[in-house]
N, C-alpha and C positions, 0 to 999 in steps of 0.2 A: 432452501439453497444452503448450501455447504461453503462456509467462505474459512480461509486459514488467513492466519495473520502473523508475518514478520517483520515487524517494524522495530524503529529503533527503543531503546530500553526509556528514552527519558517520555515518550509516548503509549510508556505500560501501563498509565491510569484509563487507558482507552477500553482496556480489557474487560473492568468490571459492567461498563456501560454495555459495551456489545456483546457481551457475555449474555447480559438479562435478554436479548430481541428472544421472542416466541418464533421470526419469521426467516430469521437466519442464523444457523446453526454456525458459529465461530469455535474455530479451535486456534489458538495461540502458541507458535513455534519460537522457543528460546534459544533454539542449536539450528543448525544446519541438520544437525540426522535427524531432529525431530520435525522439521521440514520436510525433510524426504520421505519418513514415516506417514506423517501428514497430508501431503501433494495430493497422491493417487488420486484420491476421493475426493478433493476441493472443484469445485463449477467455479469459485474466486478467488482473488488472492490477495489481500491488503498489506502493499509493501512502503518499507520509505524507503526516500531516493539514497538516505547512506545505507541502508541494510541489501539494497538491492544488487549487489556484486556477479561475476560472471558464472559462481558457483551455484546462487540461488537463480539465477534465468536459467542456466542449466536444470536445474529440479524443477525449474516451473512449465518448461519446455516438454519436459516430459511429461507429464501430469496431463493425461490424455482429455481427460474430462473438464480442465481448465479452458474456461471460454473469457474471464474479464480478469484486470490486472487492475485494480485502484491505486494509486498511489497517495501517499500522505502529505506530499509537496507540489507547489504548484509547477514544480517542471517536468522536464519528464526525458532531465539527461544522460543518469544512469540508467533506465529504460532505449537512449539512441545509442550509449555504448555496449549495452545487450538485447539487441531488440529483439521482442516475443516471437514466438513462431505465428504464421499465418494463420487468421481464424482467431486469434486472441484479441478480445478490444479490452483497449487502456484508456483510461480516465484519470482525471488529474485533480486536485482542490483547484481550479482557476474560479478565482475570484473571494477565494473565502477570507485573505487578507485588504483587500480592496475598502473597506470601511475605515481600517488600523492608519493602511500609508495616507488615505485621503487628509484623516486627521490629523497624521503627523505634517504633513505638507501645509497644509493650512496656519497650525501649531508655527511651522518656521516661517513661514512669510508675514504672520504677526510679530516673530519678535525680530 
């Protein structure tokens, strides 16, 4: 699988990791043209919710071969203010904070 990735810059350490997969071929766009260069080809997309702007749903819209949109955040409201063309499924992190808030919750009803 071919997944492209434009997330936000404080989430560039992600690169190295998903750089190494054998089972999916990541490419990493730091511009918008390099996105548009990039799109064509991608089956995925791994955005975050601030990089995801109306300019980028536009390049992804077009990107015929794009079937899934990942997101890096657990919402997926920049995604309701450009929503993907039909035929695209979106996924979100729900739940990967769910350990952090439990324990901070806990944390404050101790002190």
């Amino acid at each position: 699988m071919r997944m492209i990735g434009f997330i936000n810059p404080n989430l560039r350490a992600l690169e190295n990791g998903l750089a190494a997969s054998r089972e999916i071929e990541f490419t990493f766009a730091h511009t918008l043209d390099q996105l548009r260069d990039s799109a064509g080809s991608a089956e995925a997309a791994l955005v975050s919710n601030s990089t995801y702007t109306g300019a980028v749903a536009e390049i992804l819209n077009a990107a015929s071969g794009l079937r899934w949109i990942q997101t890096t955040s657990i919402g997926f409201e920049a995604l309701s203010a450009h929503p993907p063309r039909p035929g695209i499924v979106v996924t979100n992190a729900a739940g990967l904070k769910a350990p952090t808030v439990a324990e901070h919750a806990m944390t404050l009803l101790l002190a």
